[in-house]
Structures are given as C-alpha cells and as structure tokens.
PyMOL Python script that loads the backbone (N, CA, C, O; Angstrom):
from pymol import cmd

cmd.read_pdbstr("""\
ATOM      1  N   UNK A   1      -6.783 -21.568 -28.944  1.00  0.00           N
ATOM      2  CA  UNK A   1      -6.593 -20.135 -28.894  1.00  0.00           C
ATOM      3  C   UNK A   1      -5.259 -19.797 -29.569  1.00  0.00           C
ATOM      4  O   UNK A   1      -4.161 -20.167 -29.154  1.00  0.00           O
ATOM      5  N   UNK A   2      -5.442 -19.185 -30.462  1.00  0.00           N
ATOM      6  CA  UNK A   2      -3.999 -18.180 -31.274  1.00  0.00           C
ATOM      7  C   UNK A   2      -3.806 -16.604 -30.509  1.00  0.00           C
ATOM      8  O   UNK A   2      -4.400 -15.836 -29.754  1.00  0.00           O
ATOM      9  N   UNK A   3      -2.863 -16.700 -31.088  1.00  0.00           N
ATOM     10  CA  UNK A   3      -2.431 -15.186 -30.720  1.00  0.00           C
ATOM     11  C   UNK A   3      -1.548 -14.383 -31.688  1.00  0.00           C
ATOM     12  O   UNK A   3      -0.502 -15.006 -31.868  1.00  0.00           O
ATOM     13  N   UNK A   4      -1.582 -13.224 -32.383  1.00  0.00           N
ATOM     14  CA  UNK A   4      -0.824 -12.371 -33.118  1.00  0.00           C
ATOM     15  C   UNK A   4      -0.159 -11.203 -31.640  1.00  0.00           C
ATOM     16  O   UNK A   4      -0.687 -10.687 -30.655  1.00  0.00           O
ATOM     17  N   UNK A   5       1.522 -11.228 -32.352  1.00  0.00           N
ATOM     18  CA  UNK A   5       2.383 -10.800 -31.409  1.00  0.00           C
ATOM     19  C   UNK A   5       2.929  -9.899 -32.033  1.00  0.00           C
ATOM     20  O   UNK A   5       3.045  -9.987 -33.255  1.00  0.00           O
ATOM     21  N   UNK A   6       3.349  -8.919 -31.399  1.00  0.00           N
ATOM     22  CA  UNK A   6       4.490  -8.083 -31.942  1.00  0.00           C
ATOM     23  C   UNK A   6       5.617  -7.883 -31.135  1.00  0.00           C
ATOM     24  O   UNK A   6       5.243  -7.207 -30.177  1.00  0.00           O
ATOM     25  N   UNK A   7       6.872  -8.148 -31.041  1.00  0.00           N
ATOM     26  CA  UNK A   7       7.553  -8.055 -30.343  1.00  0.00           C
ATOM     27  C   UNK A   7       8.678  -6.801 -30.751  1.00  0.00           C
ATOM     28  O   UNK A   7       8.754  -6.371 -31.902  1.00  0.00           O
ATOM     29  N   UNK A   8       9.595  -6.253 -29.540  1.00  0.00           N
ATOM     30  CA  UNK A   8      10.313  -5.320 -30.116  1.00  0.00           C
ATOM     31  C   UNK A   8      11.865  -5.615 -29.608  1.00  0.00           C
ATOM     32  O   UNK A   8      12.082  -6.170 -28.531  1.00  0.00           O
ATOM     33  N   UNK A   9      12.709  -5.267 -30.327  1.00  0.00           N
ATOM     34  CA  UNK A   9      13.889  -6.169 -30.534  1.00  0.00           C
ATOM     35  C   UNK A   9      14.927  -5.236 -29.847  1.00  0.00           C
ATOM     36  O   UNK A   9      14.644  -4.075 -29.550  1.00  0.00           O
ATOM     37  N   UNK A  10      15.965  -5.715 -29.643  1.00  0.00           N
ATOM     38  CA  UNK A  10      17.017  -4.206 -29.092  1.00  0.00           C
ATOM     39  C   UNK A  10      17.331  -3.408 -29.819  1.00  0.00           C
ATOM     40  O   UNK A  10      17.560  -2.399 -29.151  1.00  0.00           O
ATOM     41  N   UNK A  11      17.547  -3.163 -31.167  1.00  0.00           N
ATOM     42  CA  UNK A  11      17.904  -2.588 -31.980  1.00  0.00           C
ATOM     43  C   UNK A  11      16.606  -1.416 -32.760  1.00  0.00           C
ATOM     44  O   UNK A  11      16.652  -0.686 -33.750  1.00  0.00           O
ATOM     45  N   UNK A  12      15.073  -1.837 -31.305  1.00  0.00           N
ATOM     46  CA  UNK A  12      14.387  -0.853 -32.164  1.00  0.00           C
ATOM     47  C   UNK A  12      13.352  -1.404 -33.060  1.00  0.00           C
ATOM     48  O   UNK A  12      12.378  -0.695 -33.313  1.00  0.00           O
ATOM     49  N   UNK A  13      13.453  -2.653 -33.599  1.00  0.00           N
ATOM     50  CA  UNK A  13      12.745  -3.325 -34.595  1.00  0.00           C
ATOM     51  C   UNK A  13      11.634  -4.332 -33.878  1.00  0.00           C
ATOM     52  O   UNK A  13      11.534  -5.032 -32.870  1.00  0.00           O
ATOM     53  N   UNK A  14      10.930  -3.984 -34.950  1.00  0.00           N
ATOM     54  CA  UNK A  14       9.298  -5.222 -34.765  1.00  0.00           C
ATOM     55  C   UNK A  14       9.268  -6.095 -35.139  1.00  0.00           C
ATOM     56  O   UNK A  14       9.618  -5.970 -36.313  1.00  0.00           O
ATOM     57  N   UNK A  15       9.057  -7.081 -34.932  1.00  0.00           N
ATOM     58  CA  UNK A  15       8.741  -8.532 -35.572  1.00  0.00           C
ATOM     59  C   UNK A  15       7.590  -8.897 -35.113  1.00  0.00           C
ATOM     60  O   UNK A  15       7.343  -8.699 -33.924  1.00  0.00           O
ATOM     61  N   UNK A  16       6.413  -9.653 -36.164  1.00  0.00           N
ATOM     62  CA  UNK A  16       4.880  -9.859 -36.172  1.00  0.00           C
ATOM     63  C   UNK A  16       4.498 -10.963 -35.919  1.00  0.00           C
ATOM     64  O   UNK A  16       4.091 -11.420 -36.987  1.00  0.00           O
ATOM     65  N   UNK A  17       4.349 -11.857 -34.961  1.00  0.00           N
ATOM     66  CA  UNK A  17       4.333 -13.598 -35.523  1.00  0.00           C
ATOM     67  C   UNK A  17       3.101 -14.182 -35.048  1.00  0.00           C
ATOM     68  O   UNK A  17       2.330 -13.272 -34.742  1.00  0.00           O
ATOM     69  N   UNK A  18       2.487 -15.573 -34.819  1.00  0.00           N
ATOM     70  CA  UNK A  18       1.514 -16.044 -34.289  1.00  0.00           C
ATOM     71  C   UNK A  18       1.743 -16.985 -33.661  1.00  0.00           C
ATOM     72  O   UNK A  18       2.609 -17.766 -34.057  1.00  0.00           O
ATOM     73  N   UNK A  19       1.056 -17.213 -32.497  1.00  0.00           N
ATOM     74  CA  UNK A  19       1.492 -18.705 -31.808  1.00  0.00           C
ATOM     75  C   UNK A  19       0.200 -19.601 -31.164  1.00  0.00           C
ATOM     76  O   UNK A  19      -0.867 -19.337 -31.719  1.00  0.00           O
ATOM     77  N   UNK A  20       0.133 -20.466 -30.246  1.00  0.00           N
ATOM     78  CA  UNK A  20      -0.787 -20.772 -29.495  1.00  0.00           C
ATOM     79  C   UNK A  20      -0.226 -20.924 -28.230  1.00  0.00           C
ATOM     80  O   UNK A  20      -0.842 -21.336 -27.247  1.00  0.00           O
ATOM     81  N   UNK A  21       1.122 -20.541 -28.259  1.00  0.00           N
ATOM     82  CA  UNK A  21       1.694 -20.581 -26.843  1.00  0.00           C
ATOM     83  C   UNK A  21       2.641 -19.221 -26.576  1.00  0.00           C
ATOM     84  O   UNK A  21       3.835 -19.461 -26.757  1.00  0.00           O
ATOM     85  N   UNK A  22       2.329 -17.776 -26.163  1.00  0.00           N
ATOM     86  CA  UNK A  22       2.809 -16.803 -26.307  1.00  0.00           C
ATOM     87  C   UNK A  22       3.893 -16.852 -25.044  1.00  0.00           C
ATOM     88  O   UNK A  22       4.815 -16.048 -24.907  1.00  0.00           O
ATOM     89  N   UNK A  23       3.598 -17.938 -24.168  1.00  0.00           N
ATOM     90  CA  UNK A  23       5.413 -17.856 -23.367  1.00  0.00           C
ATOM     91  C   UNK A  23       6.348 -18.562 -23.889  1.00  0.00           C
ATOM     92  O   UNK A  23       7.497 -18.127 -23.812  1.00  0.00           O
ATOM     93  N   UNK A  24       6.077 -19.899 -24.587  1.00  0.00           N
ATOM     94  CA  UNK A  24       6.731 -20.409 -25.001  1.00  0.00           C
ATOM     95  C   UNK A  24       7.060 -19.730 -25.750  1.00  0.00           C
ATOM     96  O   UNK A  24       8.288 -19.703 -25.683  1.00  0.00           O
ATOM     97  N   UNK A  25       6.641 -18.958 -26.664  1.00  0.00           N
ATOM     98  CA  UNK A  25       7.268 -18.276 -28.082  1.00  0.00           C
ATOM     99  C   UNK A  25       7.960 -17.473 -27.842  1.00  0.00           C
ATOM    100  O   UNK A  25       8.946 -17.305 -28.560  1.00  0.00           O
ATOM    101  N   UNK A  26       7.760 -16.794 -26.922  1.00  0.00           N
ATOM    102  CA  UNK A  26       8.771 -15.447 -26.211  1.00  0.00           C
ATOM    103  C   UNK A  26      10.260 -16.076 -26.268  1.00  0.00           C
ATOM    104  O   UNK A  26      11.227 -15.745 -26.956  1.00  0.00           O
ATOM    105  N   UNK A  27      10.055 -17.418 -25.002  1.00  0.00           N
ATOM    106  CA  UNK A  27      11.125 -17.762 -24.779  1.00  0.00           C
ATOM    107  C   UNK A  27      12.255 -18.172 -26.220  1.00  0.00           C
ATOM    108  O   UNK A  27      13.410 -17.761 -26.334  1.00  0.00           O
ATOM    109  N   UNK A  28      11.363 -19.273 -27.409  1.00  0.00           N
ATOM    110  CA  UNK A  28      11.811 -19.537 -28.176  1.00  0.00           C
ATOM    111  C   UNK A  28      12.543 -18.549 -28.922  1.00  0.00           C
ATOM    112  O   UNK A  28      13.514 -18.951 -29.563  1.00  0.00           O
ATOM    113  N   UNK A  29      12.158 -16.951 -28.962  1.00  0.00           N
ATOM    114  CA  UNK A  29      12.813 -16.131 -29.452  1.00  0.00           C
ATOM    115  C   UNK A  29      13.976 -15.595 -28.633  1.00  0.00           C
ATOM    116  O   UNK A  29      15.017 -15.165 -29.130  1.00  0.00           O
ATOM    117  N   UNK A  30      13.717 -15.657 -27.369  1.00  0.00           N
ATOM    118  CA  UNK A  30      14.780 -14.951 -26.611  1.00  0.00           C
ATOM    119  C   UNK A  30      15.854 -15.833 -26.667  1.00  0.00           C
ATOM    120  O   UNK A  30      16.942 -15.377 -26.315  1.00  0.00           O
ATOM    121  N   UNK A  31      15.784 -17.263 -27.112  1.00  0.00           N
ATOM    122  CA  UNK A  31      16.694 -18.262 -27.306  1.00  0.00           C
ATOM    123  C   UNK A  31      17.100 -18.753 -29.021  1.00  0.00           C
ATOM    124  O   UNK A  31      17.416 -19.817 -29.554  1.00  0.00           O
ATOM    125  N   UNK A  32      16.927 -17.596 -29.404  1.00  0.00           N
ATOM    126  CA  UNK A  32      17.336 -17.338 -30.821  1.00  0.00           C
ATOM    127  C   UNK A  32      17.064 -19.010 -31.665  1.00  0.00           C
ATOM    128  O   UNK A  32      17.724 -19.517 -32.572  1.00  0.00           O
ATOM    129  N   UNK A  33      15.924 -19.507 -30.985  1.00  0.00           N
ATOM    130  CA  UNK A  33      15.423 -20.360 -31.769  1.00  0.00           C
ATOM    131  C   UNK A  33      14.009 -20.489 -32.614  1.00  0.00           C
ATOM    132  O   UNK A  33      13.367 -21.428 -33.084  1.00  0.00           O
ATOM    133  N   UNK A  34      13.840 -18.860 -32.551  1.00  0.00           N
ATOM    134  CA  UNK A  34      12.116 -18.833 -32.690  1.00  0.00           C
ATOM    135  C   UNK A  34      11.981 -18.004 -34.045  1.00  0.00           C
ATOM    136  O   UNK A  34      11.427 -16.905 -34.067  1.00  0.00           O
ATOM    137  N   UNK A  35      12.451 -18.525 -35.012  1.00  0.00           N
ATOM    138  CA  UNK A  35      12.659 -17.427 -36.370  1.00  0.00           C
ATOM    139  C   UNK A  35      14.094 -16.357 -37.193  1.00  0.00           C
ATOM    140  O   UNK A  35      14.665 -15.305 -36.908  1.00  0.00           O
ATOM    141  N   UNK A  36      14.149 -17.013 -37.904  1.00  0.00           N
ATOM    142  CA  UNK A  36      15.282 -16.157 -38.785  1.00  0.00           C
ATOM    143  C   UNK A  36      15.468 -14.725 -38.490  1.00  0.00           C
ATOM    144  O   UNK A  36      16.571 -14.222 -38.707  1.00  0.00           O
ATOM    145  N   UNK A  37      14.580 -14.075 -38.057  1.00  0.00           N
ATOM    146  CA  UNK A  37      14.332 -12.391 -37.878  1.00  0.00           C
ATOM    147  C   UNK A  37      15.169 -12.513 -36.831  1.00  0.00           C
ATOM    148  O   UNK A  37      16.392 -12.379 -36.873  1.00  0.00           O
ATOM    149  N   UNK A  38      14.233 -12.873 -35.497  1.00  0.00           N
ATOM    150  CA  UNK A  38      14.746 -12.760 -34.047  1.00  0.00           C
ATOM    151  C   UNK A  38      15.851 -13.665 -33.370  1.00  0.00           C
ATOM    152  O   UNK A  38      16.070 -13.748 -32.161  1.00  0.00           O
ATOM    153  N   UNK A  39      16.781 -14.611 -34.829  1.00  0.00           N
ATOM    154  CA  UNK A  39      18.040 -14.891 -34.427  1.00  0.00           C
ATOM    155  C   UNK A  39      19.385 -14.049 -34.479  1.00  0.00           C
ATOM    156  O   UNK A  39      20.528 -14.175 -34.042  1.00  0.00           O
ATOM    157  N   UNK A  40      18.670 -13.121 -35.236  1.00  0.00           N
ATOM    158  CA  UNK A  40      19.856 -12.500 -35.637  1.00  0.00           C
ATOM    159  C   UNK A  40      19.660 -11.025 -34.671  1.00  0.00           C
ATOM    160  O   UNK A  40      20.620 -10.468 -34.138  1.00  0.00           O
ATOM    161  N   UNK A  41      18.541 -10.640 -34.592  1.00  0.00           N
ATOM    162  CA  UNK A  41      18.010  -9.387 -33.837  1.00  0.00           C
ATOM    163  C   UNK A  41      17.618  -9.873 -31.888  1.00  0.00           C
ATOM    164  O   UNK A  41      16.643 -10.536 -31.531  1.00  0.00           O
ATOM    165  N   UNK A  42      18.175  -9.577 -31.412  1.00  0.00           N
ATOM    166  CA  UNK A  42      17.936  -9.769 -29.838  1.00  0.00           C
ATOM    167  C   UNK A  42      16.589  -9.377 -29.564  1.00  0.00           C
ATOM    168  O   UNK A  42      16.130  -8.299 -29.941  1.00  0.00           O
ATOM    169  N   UNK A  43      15.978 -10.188 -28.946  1.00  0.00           N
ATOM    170  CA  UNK A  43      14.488  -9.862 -28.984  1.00  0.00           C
ATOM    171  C   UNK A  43      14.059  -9.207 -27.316  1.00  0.00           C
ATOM    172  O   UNK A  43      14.439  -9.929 -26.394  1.00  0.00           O
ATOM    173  N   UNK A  44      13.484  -8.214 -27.011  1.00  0.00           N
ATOM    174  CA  UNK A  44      13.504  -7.564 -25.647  1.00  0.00           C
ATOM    175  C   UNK A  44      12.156  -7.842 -24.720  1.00  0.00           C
ATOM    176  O   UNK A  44      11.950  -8.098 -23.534  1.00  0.00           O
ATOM    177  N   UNK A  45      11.350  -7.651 -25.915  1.00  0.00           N
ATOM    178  CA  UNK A  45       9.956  -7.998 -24.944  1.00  0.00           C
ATOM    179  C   UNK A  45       8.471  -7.968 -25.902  1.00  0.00           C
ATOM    180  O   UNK A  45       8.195  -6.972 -26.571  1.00  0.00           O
ATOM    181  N   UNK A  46       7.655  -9.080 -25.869  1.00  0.00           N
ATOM    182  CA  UNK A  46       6.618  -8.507 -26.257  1.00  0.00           C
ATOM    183  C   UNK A  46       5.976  -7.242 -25.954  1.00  0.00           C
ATOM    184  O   UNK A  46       5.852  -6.792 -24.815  1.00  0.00           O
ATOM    185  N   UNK A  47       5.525  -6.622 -27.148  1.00  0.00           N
ATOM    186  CA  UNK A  47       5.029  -5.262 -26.501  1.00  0.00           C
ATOM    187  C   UNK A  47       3.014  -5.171 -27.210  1.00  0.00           C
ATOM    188  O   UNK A  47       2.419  -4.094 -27.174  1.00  0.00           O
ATOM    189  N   UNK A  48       2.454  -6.226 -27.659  1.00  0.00           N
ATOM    190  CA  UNK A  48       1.673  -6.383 -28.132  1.00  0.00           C
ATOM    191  C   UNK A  48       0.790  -7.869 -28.673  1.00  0.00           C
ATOM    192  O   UNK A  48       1.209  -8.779 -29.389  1.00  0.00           O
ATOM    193  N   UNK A  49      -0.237  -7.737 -28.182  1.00  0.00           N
ATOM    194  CA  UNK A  49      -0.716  -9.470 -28.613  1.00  0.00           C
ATOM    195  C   UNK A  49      -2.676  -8.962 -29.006  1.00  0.00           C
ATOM    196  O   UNK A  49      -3.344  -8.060 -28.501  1.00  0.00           O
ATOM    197  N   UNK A  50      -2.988  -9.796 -29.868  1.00  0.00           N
ATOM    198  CA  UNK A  50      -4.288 -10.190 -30.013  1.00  0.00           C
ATOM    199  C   UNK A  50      -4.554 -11.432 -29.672  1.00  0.00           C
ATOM    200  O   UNK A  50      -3.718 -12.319 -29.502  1.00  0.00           O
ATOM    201  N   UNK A  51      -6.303 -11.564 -29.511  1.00  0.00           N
ATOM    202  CA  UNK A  51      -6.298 -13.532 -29.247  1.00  0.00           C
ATOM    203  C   UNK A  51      -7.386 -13.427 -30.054  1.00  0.00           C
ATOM    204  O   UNK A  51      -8.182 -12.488 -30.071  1.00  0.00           O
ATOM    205  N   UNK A  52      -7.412 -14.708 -30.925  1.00  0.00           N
ATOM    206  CA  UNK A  52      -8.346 -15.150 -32.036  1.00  0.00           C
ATOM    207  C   UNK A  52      -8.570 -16.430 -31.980  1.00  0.00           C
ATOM    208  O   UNK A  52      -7.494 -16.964 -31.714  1.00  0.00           O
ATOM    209  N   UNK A  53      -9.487 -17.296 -32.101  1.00  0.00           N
ATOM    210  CA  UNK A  53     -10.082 -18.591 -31.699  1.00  0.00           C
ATOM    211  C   UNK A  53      -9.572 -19.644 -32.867  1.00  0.00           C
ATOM    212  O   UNK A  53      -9.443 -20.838 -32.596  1.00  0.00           O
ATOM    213  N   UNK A  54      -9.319 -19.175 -34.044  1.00  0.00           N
ATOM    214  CA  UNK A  54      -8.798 -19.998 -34.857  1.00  0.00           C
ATOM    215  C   UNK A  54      -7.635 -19.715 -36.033  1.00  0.00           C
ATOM    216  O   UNK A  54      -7.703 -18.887 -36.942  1.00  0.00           O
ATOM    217  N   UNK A  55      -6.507 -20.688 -35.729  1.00  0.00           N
ATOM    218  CA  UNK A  55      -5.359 -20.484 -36.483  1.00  0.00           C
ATOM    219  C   UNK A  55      -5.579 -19.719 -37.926  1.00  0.00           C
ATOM    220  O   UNK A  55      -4.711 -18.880 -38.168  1.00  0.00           O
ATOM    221  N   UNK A  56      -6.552 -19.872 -38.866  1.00  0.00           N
ATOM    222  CA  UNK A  56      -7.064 -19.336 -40.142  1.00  0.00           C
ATOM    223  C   UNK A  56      -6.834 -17.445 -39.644  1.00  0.00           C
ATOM    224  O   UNK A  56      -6.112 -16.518 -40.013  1.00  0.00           O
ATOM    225  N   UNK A  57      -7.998 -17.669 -38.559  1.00  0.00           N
ATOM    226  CA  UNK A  57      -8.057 -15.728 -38.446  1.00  0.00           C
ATOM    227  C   UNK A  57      -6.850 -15.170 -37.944  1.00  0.00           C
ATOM    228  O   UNK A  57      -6.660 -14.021 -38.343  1.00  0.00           O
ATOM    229  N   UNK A  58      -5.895 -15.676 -37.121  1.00  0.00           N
ATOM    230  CA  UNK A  58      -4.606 -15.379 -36.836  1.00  0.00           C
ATOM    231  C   UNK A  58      -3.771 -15.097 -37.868  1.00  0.00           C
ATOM    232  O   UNK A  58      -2.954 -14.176 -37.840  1.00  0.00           O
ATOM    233  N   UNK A  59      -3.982 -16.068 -39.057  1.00  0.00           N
ATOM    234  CA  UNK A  59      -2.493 -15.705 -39.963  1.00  0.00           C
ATOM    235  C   UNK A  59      -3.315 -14.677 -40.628  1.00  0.00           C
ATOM    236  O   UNK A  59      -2.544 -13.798 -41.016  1.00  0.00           O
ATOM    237  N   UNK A  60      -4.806 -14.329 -41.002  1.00  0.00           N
ATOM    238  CA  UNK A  60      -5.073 -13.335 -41.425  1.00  0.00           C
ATOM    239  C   UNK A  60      -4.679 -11.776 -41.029  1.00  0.00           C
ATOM    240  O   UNK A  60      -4.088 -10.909 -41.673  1.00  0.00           O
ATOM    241  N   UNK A  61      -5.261 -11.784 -39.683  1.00  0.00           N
ATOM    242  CA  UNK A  61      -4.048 -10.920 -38.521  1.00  0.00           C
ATOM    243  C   UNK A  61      -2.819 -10.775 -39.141  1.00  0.00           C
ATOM    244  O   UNK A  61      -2.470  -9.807 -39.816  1.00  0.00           O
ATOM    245  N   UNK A  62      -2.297 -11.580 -38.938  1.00  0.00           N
ATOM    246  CA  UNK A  62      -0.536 -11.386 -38.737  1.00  0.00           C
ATOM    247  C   UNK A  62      -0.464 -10.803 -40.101  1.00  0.00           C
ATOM    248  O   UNK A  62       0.028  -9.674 -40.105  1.00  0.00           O
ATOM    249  N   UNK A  63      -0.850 -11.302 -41.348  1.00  0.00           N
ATOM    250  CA  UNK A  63      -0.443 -10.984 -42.841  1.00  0.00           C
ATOM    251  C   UNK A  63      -0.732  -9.361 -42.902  1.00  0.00           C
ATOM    252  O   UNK A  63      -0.040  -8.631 -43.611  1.00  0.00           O
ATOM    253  N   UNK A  64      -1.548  -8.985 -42.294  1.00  0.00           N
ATOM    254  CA  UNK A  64      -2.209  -7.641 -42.426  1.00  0.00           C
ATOM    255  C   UNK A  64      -1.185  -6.571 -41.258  1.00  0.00           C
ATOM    256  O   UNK A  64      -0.934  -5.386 -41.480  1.00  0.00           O
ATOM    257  N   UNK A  65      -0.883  -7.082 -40.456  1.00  0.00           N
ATOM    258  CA  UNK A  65      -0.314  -6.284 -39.899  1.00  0.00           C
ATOM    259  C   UNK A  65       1.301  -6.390 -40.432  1.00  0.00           C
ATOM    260  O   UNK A  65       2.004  -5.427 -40.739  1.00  0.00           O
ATOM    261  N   UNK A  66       1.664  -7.709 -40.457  1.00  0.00           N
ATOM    262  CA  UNK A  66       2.835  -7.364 -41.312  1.00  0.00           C
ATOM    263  C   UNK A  66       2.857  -6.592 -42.703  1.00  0.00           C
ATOM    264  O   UNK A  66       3.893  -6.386 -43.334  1.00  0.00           O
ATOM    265  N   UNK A  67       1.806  -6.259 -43.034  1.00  0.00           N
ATOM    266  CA  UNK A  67       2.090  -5.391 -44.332  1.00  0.00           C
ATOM    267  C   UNK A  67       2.165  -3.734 -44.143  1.00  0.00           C
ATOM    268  O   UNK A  67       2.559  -2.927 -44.985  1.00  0.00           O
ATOM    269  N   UNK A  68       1.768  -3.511 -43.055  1.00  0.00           N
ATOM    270  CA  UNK A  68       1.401  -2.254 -42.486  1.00  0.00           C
ATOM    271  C   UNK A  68       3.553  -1.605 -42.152  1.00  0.00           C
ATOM    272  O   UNK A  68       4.581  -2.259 -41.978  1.00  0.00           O
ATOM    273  N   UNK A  69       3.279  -0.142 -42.219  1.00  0.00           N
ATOM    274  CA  UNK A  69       4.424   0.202 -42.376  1.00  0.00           C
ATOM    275  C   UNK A  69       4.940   0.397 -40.415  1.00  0.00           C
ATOM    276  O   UNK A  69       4.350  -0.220 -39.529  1.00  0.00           O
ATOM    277  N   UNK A  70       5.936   1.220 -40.193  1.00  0.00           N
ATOM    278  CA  UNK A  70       6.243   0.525 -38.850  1.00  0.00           C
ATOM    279  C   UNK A  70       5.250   1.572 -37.901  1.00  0.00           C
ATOM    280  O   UNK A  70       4.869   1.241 -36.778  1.00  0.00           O
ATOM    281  N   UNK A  71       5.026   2.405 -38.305  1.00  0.00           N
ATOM    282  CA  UNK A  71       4.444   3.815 -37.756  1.00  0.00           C
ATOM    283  C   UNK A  71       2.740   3.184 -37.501  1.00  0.00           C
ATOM    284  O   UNK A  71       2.059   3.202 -36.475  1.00  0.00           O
ATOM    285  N   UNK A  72       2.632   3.004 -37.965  1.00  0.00           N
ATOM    286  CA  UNK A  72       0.926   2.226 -38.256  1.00  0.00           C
ATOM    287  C   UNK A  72       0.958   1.086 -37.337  1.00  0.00           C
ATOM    288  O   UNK A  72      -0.057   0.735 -36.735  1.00  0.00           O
ATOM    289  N   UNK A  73       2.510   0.274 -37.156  1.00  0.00           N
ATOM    290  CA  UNK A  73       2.435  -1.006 -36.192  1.00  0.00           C
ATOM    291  C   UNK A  73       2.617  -0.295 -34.271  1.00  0.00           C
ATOM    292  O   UNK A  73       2.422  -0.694 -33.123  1.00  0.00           O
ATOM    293  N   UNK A  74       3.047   0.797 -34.904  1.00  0.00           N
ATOM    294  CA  UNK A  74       3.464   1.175 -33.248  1.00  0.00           C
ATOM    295  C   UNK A  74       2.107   2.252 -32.727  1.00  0.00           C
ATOM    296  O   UNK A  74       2.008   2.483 -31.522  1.00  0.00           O
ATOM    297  N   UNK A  75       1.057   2.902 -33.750  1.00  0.00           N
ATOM    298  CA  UNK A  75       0.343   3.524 -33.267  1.00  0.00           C
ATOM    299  C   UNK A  75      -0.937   2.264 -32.620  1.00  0.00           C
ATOM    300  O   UNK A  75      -1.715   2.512 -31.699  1.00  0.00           O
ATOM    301  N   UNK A  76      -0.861   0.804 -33.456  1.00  0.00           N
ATOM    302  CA  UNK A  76      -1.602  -0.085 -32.817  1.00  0.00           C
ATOM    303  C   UNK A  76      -1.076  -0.600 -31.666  1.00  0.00           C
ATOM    304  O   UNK A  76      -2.012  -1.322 -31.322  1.00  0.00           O
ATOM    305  N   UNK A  77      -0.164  -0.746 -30.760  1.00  0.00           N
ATOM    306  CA  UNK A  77       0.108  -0.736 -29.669  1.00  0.00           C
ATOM    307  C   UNK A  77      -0.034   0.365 -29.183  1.00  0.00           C
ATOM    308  O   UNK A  77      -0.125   0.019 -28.005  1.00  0.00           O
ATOM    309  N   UNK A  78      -0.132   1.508 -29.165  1.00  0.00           N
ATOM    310  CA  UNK A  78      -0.222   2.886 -28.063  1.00  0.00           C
ATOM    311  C   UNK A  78      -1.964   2.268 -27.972  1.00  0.00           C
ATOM    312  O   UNK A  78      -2.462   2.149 -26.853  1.00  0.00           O
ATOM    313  N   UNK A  79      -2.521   2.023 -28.815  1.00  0.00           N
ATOM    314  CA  UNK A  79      -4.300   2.126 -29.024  1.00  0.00           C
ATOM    315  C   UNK A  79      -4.660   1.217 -27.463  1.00  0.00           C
ATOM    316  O   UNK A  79      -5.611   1.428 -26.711  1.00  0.00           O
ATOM    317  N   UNK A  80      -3.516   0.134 -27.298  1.00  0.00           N
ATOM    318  CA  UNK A  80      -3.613  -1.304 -26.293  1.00  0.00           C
ATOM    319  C   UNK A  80      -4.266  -0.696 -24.398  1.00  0.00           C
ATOM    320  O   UNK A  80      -4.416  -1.525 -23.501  1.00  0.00           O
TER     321      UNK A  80
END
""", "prot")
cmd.dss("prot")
cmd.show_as("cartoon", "prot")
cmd.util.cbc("prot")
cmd.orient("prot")
C-alpha cells in the first residue's frame, strides 16, 4: 500500500510526497530528515493523504498533483 501526502508546513506551504509508511514519514519530516523541502520548512501536520495499491500509481498521483498550482492543492483537501 502507497500513499500520496500533502503536508502543510509553518510557514503556510505544501509539500506533496509518497510513502508506504505515512507515520514514519511524518515523523521523518518532523525530524528534518525526510526531504530537502521539509528540512528547511518546519513541517506541522499532514493535512491530506490518498491510498493506491501500487508504487507506479502513487508517483503518478504525486507528479500530478505536484504540478497543480497551490489553490487547486488546497481546494483538494477541503473536497476530503
């Protein structure tokens, strides 16, 4: 099982990622070891996840939503 995440940072900002372990990954970010983005940006809380059965359809996910502008990423979490 994968998962596409969006998390929201203190400063306000989104970051998009995928995992197969969405606590571990949390944590890895909250311990500024989980990505270049969320070392530098304090990460506050997931505020969004999908689950997809295979790593392939996940990064498809993630690529698509990371291309999306931020307004479009935050009206897909109100949808949740």
């Amino acid at each position: 099982m994968y998962y596409v995440y969006i998390v929201q940072c203190e400063d306000a900002s989104l970051y998009t990622g995928i995992t197969n372990d969405i606590e571990r990954r949390l944590k890895e970010h909250k311990d500024k070891i989980g990505g270049h983005y969320t070392a530098s940006h304090k990460v506050e809380k997931i505020i969004y996840t999908e689950t997809f059965k295979t790593k392939n359809e996940a990064l498809k996910r993630e690529a698509q939503i990371k291309g999306w502008r931020r307004e479009k990423k935050l009206d897909l979490v109100k949808r949740e």
